[in-house]
N, C-alpha and C positions, 0 to 999 in steps of 0.2 A: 365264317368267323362269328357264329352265337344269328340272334335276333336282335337286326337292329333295327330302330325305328325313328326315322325321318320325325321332323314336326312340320315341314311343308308337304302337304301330297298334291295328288291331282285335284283342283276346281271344279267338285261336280257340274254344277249348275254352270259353267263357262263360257263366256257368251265376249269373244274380243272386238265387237264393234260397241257394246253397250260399257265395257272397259275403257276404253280409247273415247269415248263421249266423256264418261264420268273423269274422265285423265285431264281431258282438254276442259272441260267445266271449271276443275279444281285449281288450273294454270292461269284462268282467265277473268281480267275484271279485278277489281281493288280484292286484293290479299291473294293469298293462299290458302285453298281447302286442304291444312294439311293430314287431315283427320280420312277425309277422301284415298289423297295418294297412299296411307301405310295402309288401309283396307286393301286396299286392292294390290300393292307389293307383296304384301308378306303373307297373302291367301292364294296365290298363285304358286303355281308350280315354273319353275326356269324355263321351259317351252311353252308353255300357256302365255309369259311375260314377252319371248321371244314375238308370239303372234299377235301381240297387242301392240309391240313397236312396231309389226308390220302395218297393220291396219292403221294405226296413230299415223302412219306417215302417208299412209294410200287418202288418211280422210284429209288430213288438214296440210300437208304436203310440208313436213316437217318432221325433224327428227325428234323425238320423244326426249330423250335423254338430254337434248341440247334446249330445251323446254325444261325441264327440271331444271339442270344447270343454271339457266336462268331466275328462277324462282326460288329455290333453295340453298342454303346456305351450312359450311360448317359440317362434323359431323354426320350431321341428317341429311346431307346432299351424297357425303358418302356412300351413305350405308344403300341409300337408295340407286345411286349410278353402280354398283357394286352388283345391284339387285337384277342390273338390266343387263351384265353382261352374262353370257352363258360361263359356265365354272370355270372350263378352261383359258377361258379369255383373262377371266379373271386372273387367274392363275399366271398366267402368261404375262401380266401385266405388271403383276405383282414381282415376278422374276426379274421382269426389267428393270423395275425400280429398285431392284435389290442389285442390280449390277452398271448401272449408269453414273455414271459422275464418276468422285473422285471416292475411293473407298465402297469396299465391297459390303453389303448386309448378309455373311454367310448363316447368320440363323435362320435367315428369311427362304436359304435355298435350301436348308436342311427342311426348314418345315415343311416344305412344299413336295419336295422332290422325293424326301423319305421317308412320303406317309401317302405315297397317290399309287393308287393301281395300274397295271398297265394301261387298260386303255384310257385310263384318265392322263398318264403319262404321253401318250400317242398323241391326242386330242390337244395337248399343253401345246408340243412340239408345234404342229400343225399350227396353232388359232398365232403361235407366237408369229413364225414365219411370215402369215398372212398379214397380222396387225402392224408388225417392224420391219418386214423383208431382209428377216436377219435368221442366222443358224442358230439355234438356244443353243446347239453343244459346240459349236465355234465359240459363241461369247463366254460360256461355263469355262472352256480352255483354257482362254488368253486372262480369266479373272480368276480363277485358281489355280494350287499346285501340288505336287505331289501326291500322296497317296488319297488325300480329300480331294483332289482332282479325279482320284481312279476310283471312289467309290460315286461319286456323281454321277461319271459318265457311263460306269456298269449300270446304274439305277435306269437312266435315260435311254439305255436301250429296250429297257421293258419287256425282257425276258423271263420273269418272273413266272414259274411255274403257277397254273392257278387253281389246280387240283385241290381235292381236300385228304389225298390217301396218304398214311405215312408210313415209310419205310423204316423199320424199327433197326437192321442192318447199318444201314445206310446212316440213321439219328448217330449209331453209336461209331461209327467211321467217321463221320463230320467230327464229333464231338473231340475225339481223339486229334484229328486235321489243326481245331483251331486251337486245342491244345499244346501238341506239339511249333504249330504256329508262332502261340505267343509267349505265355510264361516259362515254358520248360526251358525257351534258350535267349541270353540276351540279344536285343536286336531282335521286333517280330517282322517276320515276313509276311504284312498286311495283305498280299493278294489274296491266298486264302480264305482269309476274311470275308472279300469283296465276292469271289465266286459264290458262296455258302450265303452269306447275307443276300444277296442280290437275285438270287438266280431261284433257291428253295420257297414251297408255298410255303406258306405260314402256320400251318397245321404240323408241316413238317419239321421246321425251324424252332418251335416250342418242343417238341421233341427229343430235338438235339440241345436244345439249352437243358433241358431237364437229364438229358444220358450226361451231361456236359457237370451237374450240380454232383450226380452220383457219383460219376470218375473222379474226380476231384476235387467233392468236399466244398465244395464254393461254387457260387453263381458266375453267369457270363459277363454278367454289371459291373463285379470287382474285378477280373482279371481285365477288361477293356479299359478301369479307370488306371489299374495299374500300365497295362502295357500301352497305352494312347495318351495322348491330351492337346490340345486344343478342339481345334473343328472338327477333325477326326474323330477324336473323342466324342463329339457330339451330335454327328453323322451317326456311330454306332450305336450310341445308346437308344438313339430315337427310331432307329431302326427294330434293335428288341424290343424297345418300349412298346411299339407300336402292333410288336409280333404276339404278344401279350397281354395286349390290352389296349387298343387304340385309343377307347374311350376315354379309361381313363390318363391317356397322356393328353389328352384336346382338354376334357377338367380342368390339369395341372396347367397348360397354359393360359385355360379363363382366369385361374386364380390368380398366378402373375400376374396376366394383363390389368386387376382387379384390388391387388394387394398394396399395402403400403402406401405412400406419396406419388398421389397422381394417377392416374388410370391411364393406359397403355389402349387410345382407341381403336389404334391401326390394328393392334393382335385380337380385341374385341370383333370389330368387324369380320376378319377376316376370319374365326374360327366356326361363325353364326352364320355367315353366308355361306361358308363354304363345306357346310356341314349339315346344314337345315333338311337339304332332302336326303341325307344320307341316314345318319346315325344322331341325328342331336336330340331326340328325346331320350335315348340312352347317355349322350355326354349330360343331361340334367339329372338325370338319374345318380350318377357314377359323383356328381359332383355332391349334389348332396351327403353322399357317403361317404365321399371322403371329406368333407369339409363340417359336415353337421349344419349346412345350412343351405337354404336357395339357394340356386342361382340366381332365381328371378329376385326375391331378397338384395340380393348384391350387386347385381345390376339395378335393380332401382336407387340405393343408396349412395352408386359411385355415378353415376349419369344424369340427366335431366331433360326437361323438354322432349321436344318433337325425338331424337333422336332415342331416348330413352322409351319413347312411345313405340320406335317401328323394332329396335330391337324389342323389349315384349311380347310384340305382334308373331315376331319372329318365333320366339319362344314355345308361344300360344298359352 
């Protein structure tokens, strides 16, 4: 999917016992070095972080995190415990809190679920199990329904083809599939949908959305908002969205989380962490183009303090 480029990489110079000193220094004794802790957060790489909690706990026989915890506060405690777990923990974590209690957060399972690759998907599965000793597709089950039920759980099997070849056959066969699926008759029959979205690489799927604009005179955006709406609706779109242009749909959520009355820290966090070693020097890219301004710009405007410090870090 193009050239994308991280703004976290590997730690040349990476040395996790001289990390886990400078960690435990920062923690210890009147105040907090918190100038210390985002140095050394947001210059690591998720595995390099992973082996400094190791040694953090080998030197001083304590958990790293539960040492933060302690010291930090708000926001800035977030962004940093966020920082320590590996993705899919995160992620996994993230999913729970979006299905615990009373009331589901199904934007939070769209974001998540249909915009992660397989084996970030596998890995979700996995870290969830381990951390909650629960099924993630047992709890997706019993917390939603219907056909935004059945695009979940096709997601969650992570069959996604991952190839980059495309079948121009094939493009113009789907295209027609979800055609006839949805607007040519009332009542669509979403499975369809779910097979083609779900299952085609994404090289391929742009393909078929464009045999899909020819046959038809119109994008796969309108006829989805026509024939869907609620989560469904919102499951699909973020799905092309994403087939499209990933970047700029993680942009579009910085901006939200960024826009209007109040800043949306939880959607902040979570798009900067979880994106930093991936693609997020292209989501700053993309964002300025669409928006005609920083990110870094608007992150500093709508944030403060420490935690405004480690997201820039983030940033870089």
């Amino acid at each position: 999917m193009g050239n994308f480029h991280p703004t976290i990489k590997h730690h040349h110079d990476f040395d996790a016992d001289r990390d886990a000193k400078k960690l435990h220094k920062a923690c210890k004794g009147m105040g907090t070095d918190e100038k210390a802790i985002i140095e050394i957060l947001a210059n690591r790489s998720s595995d390099q972080r992973q082996e400094i909690q190791r040694k953090f706990k080998t030197m001083y026989g304590k958990d790293l995190d539960h040492v933060l915890k302690g010291e930090l506060t708000g926001n800035f405690e977030k962004t940093a415990l966020a920082l320590l777990d590996r993705p899919c923990e995160f992620d996994a974590k993230e999913l729970r809190k979006a299905m615990k209690g009373a009331g589901t957060n199904e934007s939070l399972l769209i974001q998540i679920l249909c915009t992660r690759a397989n084996q970030q998907i596998r890995n979700i599965k996995e870290s969830y199990k381990r951390l909650f000793d629960r099924d993630l597709e047992s709890d997706l089950k019993s917390e939603t329904s219907g056909y935004f039920r059945k695009i979940l759980i096709s997601l969650l099997q992570a069959n996604r083809d991952e190839g980059l070849s495309i079948d121009e056959n094939l493009a113009g066969q789907d295209a027609r599939r979800l055609y006839d699926a949805g607007e040519s008759r009332w009542g669509t029959e979403e499975s369809e949908f779910n097979v083609i979205l779900a299952t085609r690489n994404y090289m391929q799927l742009r393909a078929t959305f464009k045999a899909y604009e020819i046959l038809h005179g119109k994008n796969i955006e309108d006829a989805i908002k026509k024939e869907t709406s609620g989560n469904l609706k919102k499951a699909y779109l973020t799905i092309v969205q994403c087939t499209k242009d990933c970047q700029a749909y993680f942009a579009k959520k910085l901006y939200k989380a960024l826009k209007g009355g109040g800043t949306d820290e939880d959607a902040l966090i979570r798009v900067l962490v979880s994106r930093a070693e991936i693609d997020l020097e292209t989501i700053k890219q993309k964002y300025e183009e669409l928006y005609k301004k920083s990110l870094v710009d608007a992150i500093k405007s709508d944030t403060s303090g420490d935690f405004c410090k480690l997201l820039l870090a983030l940033l870089h």
